[in-house]
N, C-alpha and C positions, 0 to 999 in steps of 0.2 A: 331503377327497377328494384323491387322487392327481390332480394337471395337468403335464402337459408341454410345457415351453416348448424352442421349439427353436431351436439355436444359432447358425444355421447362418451367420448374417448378419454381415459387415465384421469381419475379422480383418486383423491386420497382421501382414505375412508377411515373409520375407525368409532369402534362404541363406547358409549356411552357420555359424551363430548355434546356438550350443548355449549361453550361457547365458538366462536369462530375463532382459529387460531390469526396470530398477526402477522404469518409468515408461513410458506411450502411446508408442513411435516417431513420429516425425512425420517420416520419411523413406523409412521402409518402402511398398512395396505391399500394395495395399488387395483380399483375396480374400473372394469366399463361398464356404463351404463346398457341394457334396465339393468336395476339390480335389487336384490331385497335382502336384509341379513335375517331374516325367518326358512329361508330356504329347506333347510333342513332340522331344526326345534321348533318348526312351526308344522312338524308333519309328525313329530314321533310320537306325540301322544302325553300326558301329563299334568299339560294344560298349563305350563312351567315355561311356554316360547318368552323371549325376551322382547321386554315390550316397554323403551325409553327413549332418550333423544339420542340419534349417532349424527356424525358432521363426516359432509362429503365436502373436499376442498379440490379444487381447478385452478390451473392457471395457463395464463393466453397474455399474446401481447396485439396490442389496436393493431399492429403494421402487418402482421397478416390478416387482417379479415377484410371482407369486401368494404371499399368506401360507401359511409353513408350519414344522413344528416339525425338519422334517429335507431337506437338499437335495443329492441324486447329480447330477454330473455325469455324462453317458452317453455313451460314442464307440463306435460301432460298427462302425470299421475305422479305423485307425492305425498305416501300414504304415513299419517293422518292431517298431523299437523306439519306447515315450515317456513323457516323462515330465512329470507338471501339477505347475504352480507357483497359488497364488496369493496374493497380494497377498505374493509374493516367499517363501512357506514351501514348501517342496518338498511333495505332499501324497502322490505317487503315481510309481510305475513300472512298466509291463508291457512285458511280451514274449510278441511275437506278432499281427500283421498283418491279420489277417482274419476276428477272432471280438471280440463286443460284450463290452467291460469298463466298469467304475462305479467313481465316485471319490466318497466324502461330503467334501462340501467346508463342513458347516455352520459347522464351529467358526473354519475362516477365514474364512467371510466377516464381508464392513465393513461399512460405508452404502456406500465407495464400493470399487469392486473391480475389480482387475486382473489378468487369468488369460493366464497363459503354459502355451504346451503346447510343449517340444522334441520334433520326430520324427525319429528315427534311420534311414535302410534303407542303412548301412555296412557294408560286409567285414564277418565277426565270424567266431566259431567256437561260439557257442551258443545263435542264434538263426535256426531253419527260416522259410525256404529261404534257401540259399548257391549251391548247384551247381543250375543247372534251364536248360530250354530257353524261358525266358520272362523279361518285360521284371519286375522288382520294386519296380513301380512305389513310390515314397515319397508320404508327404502324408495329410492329415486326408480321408480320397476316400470315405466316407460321412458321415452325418449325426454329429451330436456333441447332447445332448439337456442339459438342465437337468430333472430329475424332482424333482417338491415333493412331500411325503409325510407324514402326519403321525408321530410318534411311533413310535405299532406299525401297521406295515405289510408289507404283504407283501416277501418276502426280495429285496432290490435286492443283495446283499453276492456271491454266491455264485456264481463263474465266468462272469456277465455273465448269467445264468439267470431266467427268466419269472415264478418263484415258483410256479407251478403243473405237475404232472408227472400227466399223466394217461396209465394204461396199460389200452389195452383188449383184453380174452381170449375169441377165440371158443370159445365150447363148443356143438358144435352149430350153429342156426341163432339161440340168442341169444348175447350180448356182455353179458361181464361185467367192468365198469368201474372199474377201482380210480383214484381221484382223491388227490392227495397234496398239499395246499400247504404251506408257508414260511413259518410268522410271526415276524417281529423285534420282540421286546418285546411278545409278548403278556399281557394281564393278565388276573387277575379278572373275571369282569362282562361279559368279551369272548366275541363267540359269532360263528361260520365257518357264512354260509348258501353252500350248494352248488344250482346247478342245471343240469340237462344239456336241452339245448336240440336241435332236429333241424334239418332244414337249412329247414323252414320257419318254423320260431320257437316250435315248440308244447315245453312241458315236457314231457317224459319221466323225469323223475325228478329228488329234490330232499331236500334235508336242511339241519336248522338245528340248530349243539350246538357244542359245545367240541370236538371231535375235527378234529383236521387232516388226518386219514386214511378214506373212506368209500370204499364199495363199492356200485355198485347193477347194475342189470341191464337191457340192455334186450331185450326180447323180438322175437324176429324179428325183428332189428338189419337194417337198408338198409346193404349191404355197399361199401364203399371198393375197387370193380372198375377201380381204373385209367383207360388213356383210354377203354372204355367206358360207367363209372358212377363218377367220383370224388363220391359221396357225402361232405357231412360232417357232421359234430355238432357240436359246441359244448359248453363247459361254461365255467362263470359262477364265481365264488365272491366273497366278498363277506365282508369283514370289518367288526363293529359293534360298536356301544357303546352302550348307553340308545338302541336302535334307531334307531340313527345310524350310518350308512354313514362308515367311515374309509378305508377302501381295497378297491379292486376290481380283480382280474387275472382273465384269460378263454385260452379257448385252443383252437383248434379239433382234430380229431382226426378217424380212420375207422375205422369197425370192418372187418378185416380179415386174414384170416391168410395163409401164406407159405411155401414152401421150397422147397429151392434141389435139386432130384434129380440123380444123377451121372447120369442115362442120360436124363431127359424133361428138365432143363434146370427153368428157374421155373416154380413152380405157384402158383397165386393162386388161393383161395378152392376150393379141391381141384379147379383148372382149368387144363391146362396154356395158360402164357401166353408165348407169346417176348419177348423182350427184344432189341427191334434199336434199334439210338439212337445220338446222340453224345455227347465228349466236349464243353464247355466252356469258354471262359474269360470274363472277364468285361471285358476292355478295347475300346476303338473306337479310332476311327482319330480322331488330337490332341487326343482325350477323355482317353484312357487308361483308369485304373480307375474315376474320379470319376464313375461314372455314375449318373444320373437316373432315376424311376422308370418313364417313358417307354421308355427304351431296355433295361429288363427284361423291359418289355411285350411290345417287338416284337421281342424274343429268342424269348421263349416262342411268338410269336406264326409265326413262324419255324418251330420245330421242329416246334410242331405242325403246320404246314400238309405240312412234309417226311412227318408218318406216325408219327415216333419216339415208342416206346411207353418208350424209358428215355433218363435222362442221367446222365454220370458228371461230377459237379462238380469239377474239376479245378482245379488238385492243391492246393487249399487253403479254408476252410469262406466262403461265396456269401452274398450280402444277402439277409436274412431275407424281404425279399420276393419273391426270386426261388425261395424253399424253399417260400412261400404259396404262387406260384404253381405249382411243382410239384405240391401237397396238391389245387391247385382242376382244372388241369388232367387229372389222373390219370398224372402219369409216375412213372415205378417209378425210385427216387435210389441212386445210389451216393455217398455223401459224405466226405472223407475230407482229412487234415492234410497240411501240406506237407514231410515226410521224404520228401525224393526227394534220388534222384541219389549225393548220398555221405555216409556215415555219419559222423560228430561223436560222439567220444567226452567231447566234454562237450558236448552238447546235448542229453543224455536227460531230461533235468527237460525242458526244454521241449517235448517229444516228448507228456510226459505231461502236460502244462499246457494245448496247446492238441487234445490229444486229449477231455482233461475239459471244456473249453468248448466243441469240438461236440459231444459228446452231452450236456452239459446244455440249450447252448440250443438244441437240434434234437429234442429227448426225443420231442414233440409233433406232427412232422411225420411221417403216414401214408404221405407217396411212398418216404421213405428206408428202405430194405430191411439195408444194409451198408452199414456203417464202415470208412472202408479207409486200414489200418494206412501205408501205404506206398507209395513209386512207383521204380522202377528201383534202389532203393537197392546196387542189388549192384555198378552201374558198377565199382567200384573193387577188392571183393570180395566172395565169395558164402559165405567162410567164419567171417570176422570176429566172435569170438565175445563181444566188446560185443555185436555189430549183432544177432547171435542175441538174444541174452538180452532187448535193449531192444524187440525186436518182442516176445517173451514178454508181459514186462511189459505189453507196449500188449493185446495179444490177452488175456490174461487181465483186465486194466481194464476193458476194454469189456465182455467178458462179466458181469461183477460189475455193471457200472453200468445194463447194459442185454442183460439174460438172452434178451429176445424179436429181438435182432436177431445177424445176422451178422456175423463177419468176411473182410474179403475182403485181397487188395491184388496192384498191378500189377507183374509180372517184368519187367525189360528182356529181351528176345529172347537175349541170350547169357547167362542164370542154364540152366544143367544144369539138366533136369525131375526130379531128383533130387537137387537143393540141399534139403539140412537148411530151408532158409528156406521153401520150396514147403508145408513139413510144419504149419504153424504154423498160420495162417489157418483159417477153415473152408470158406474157399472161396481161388480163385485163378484169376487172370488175367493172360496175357502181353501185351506190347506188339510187335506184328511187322510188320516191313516187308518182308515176302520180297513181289518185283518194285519195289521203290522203290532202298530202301538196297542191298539184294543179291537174290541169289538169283533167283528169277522168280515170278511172282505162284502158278504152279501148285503152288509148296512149300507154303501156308499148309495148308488144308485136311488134306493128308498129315499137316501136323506135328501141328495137332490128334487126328488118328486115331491117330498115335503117342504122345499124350501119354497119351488115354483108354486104350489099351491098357493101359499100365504100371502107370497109374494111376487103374483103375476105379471107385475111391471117390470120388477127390477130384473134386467140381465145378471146370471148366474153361472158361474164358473167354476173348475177346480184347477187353482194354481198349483197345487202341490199334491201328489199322489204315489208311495214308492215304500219300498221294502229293501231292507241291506242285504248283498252275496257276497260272499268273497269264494274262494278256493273249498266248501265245503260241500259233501254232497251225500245225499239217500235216496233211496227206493222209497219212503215214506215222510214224503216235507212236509214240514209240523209249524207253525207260526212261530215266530221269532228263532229258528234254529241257525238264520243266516247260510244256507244253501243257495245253492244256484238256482237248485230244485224248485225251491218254495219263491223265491223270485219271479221263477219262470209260470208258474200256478197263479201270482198273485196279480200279474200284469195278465195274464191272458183273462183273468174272472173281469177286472177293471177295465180292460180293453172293451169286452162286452158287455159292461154296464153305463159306461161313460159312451160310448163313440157310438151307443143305439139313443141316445137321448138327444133330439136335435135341438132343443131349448138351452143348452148347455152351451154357450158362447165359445169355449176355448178350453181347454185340457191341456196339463202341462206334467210331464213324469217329473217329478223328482230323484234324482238329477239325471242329465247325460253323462256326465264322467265323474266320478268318485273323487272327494274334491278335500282339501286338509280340513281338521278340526284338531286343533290340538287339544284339546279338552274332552275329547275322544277315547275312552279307555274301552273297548268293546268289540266282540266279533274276533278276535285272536290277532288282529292285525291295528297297533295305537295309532293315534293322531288325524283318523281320517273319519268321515262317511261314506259309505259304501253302498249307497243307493243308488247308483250309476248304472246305466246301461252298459258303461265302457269303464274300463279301470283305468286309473285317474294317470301313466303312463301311457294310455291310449292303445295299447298292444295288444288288448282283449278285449274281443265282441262278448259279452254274459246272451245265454241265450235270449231271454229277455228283449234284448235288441234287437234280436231276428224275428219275435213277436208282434214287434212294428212292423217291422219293415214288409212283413207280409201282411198285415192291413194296411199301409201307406206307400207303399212304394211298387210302380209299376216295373222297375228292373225285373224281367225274372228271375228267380232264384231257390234255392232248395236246402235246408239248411237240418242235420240231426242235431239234436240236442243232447248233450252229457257226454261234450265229446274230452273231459277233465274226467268222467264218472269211468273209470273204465275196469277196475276189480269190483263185481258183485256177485254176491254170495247165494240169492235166488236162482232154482232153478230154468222161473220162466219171466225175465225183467222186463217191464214196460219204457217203450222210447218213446220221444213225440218225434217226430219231424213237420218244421215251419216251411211254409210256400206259398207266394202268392198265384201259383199253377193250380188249375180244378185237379185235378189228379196227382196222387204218387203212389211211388210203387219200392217197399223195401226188397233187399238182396239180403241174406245173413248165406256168408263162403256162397253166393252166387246162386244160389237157392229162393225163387221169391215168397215171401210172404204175404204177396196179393197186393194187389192195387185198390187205393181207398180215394173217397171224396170227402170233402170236410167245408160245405161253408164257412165256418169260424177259421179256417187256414192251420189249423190247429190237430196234425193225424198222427195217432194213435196205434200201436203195434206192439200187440204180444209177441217177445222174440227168445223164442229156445236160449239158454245160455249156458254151454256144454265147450270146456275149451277154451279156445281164442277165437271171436270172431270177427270176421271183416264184414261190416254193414255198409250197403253203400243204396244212398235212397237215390231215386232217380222221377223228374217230373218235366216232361218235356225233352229239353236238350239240356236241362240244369242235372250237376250231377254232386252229390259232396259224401264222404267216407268216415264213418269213424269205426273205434276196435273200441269191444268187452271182450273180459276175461271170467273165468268163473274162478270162483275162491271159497273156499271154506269158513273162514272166518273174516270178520267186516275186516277194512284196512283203516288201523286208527288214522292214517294220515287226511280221514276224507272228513272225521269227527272236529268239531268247534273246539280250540283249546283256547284260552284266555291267557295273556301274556300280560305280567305283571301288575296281576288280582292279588289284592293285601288276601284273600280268601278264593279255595277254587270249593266248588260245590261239594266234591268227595272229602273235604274237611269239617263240612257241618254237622253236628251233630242232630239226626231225624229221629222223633218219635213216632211211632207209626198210630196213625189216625192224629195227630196234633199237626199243626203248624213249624213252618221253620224259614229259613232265607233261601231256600229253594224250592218253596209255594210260587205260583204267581199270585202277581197285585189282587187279579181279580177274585181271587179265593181268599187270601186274608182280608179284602173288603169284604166279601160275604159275610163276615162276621161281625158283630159291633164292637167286641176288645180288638179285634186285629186290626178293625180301621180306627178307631181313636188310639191305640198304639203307633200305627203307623205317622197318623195325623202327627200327633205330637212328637214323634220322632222326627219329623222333615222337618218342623214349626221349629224344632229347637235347633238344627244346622245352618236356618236362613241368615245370609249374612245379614246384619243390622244398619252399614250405610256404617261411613267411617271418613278417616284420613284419606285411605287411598280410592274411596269414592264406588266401591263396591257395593250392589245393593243387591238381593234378590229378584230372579229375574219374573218371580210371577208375585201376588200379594197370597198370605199367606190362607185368606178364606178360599182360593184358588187351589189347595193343594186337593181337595176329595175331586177336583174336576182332574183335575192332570194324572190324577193315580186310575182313574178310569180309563183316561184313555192309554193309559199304559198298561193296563193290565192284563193284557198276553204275555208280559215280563212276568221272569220271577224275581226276587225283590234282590236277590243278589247282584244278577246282572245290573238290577236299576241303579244299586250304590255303585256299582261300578264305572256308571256314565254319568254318576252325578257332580262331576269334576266341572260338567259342562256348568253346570249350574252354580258354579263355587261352593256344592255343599262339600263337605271334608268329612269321612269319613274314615275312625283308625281299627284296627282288626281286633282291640278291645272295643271298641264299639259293638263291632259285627258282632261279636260271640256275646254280649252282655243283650243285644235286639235278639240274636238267637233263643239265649235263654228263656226270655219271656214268651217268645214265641210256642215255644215248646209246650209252655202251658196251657195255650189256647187249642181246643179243639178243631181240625179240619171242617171245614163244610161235606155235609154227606152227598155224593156224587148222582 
């Protein structure tokens, strides 16, 4: 019988070591797995986290582990690259981060044995991701497994894959079940019993024979409805010998069908279903990626309580127990490899290596709707006819490997809705930030209505849509000041532009929790993004959160906002309070200020602010409290401060009616010296491509798109986050673009 012993316990670790040592260190530090060495310089900001090969070494002797005639080693994230040694023979190498690969390590093992694994997450040019707005984190940061197996067992070999592939097909009101397993060294005399199982444990259907391949049916199948019925099944198989159990693989499933309408959006089970949700990552705060099956938990635990009926698993394939938990909860998955940002004309093998590992080992899981080819990859260019052909390749793989699902993938905001690449998918979705990065929040909605015009076939999406908060706050939120405030404004406009358009397939915030970047210099707080609905420690709901939840979620609830905001200086300061309840009613010291209705869920109260006061909003039997104070003068602690800015803003020197680094973009575009200054400022920091394989991450006729949609920044802030981009900018720079700026006249208002 198949046992799995797990690995996870006392390696000896240590960086920058890329050979395998020949013997135990005994100077190294002593980790348990998962683990990641970015933990904490992959959060602080700089863009400076350490990023080469470290070697984790084990050791074990054959006479304790289970008896057996064949034995995989099993890693289930090994981020980038790595490669296993043992007892000093090289046995293995993959590429690719985020998807479960198997190593037979029988023929080297000894009595006594010493297992070295190098991990790589270094520059390269053939291994996704390179170019991304996130931390890449390195390190063994799931489980690592020892599987004992006899002989002929089920397939452990085959892209890190389950051995079992069950496809179920509605016809009707029954589900017809095609089961398919894997056997390695099957013989003679050998017989595959099959059983499908419902969610309370009763058979439903069953088969014993030589065939690897069976069909059964179940009749009036219990349907896989999402978060209001995630139904599931179960199927068993079981492989024997002189009715003797040799191996056994299992795999749950839902019967359930699908599609995606250009005009109603997602249909589930011939139901129309919206798809409002977030994006994903999978890192914590000095955790990193290494995380625990705890902190999967109370992820899930999270979105669901937000309402979200979908997640897009971003931008690369999630621990298999957070895809269970998708199947158990009922969220409808977006899943998808990590080709983002810029295209690699030698990284197409690997494009197609870890696209074949998640739909092998995801084959099984009922929340995932679409496989998505790709994420912004146009950054650099939208015509690139590599970058065509290798999404072909991916889109017609997926369809071959898995006929019953879609294709989708995410446009960065400047791809033309009329890019050859739009053509390709079966479905598609852009990432926009009109009122963050540029523009004003009232563009999104329009743009959509002009995409569906153009293009009334293709299903149209917004993968990506969000604004940064941290800890800061006003009575008057202004675009990009990074408040909670302006967060909480920016989601409630989008809420109501995106979730009133039913053509619109799926909507995705950007992000749920606030998640690393160390290339992140911005918003008073380095190394992160701070689009999160929750803060990336998870200890803070942003009001924002409570935004959803009261369009998405049936719990009742009553929630005030700016309950952080609590010294203001205004006589008479406005509150919101969120509720998915038709009424509420505020108290200020027990005093009501009347009872409101609000279809948008979204009410509104002018509230006296004399003193201290206790507010306590009330809707229904929900009750929740916050305190203001009044104050004379604002409290700098509520103001945006910038932490370790080669330049803070009260250092520039303004000419009044000129230009300077504290304009935004879109003003010194307005002019044609500020923008070919500008132009030619970024053109000359673009890295050129080198030794260490560095390249820019958009092409350089690309830069007047990008400054547009950044242009609710002022140009300070933007050098500040251009770390992400590896532009390098020195505080003689700053003051020599200053100068010239100061020349150039303002645009008149």
């Amino acid at each position: 019988m198949r046992t799995i012993v797990n690995f996870n316990r006392k390696w000896a670790f240590a960086k920058g070591v890329s050979q395998a040592p020949a013997e135990m260190p005994n100077v190294w530090n002593f980790v348990n797995l998962p683990h990641t060495w970015n933990a904490i310089d992959g959060q602080d900001g700089g863009g400076d986290y350490y990023r080469g090969t470290c070697c984790y070494v084990k050791s074990f002797q054959k006479i304790d582990l289970p008896k057996a005639e064949r034995y995989y080693l099993e890693f289930l994230g090994a981020n980038a690259s790595a490669d296993v040694f043992l007892n000093g023979k090289h046995l293995a190498h993959h590429d690719g981060g985020y998807s479960t690969w198997r190593v037979d390590v029988t023929e080297a093992m000894e009595k006594e044995n010493l297992l070295a694994v190098t991990v790589d997450n270094s520059v390269n040019q053939i291994v996704y991701p390179q170019v991304a707005d996130f931390t890449f984190y390195g390190g063994l940061y799931r489980d690592v497994n020892l599987i004992c197996v006899p002989e002929s067992h089920f397939d452990l070999d085959y892209c890190g894959g389950p051995g079992i592939k069950v496809t179920p097909v509605m016809d009707g009101s029954d589900a017809r079940v095609e089961v398919e397993v894997y056997v390695t060294n099957y013989r003679p005399g050998q017989s595959i019993a099959f059983q499908l199982l419902n969610a309370e444990g009763a058979v439903v259907g069953s088969y014993e024979g030589n065939c690897a391949k069976v069909n059964f049916v179940i009749k009036n199948a219990h349907l896989w409805h999402g978060r209001k019925d995630p139904y599931l099944y179960a199927c068993k198989a079981e492989l024997k010998e002189n009715n003797q159990i040799l191996d056994t693989v299992s795999a749950r499933f839902g019967c359930r069908s699908f599609r995606i309408d250009p005009e109603r959006g997602f249909i589930l089970n011939g139901e129309e279903y919206p798809l409002h949700g977030v994006s994903r990552h999978q890192d914590r705060w000095e955790i990193g990626n290494a995380l625990k099956p705890e902190h999967h938990i109370e992820d899930m635990d999270l979105i669901c309580e937000m309402g979200a009926t979908t997640i897009r698993l971003a931008h690369y394939q999630h621990d298999q127990l957070f895809y269970d938990l998708c199947d158990e909860k009922g969220m409808v998955v977006w899943a998808e490899i990590p080709y983002i940002s810029c295209h690699m004309a030698t990284g197409r093998e690997n494009t197609i290596s870890q696209m074949k590992e998640l739909i092998v080992q995801n084959y099984n899981h009922p929340s995932i709707v679409v496989w998505g080819l790709s994420n912004e990859i146009t950054m650099r260019s939208q015509e690139d006819e590599d970058m065509l052909e290798n999404h072909r390749i991916l889109n017609d793989m997926c369809h071959e490997m898995d006929p019953n699902r879609l294709t989708t993938m995410a446009c960065v905001s400047m791809c033309n809705m009329d890019s050859q690449i739009v053509q390709i998918p079966d479905t598609v979705s852009y990432n926009h930030y009109y009122g963050w990065y540029g523009g004003n929040t009232s563009m999104n909605g329009p743009w959509f209505d002009k995409f569906h015009a153009k293009h009334p076939n293709i299903p149209i999406g917004c993968s990506e849509y969000g604004c940064e908060a941290l800890n800061w706050h006003t009575s008057d939120p202004q675009q990009g000041d990074y408040t909670e405030e302006y967060q909480a404004y920016y989601h409630e406009e989008l809420i109501k532009q995106l979730f009133s358009r039913k053509y619109i397939w799926s909507t995705h915030v950007w992000n749920m929790f606030d998640f690393g970047c160390d290339g992140r210099n911005e918003g008073g707080e380095n190394g992160q993004n701070h689009k999160g609905l929750v803060t990336i420690d998870r200890k803070y709901k942003k009001d924002s959160f409570y935004a959803y939840k009261a369009w998405l979620s049936d719990e009742p609830f009553v929630h005030i906002c700016g309950k952080r905001y609590v010294d203001r200086v205004e006589d008479t300061t406005k509150v919101t309070v969120y509720s998915n309840q038709p009424t509420v009613e505020l108290f200020a010291n027990g005093v009501s200020l009347g009872v409101q209705e609000a279809p948008d869920h979204f009410f509104r109260f002018e509230v006296p602010n004399a003193g201290e006061t206790k507010l306590e909003a009330v809707a229904g039997d929900c009750r929740d409290e916050s305190l203001i104070r009044k104050v004379d003068t604002f409290n700098e602690d509520y103001r945006l401060k910038e932490t370790g800015a080669i330049l803070n803003w009260f250092d520039i020197t303004q000419v009044e009616g000129y230009l300077s680094l504290n304009s935004k973009i879109s003003d010194i575009f307005a002019t044609l010296q500020g923008k070919m200054l500008l132009m030619s400022t970024f053109a000359s920091k673009m890295p050129k491509g080198g030794k260490d394989g560095k390249k820019a991450p958009f092409d350089v006729s690309d830069i007047g798109g990008l400054m547009d949609m950044l242009g609710s920044f002022t140009l300070i802030r933007l050098t500040s986050m251009s770390a992400m981009a590896s532009l390098k900018f020195t505080k003689e720079d700053l003051l020599e673009l200053n100068a010239k700026l100061n020349k150039i006249k303002a645009p008149k208002k």
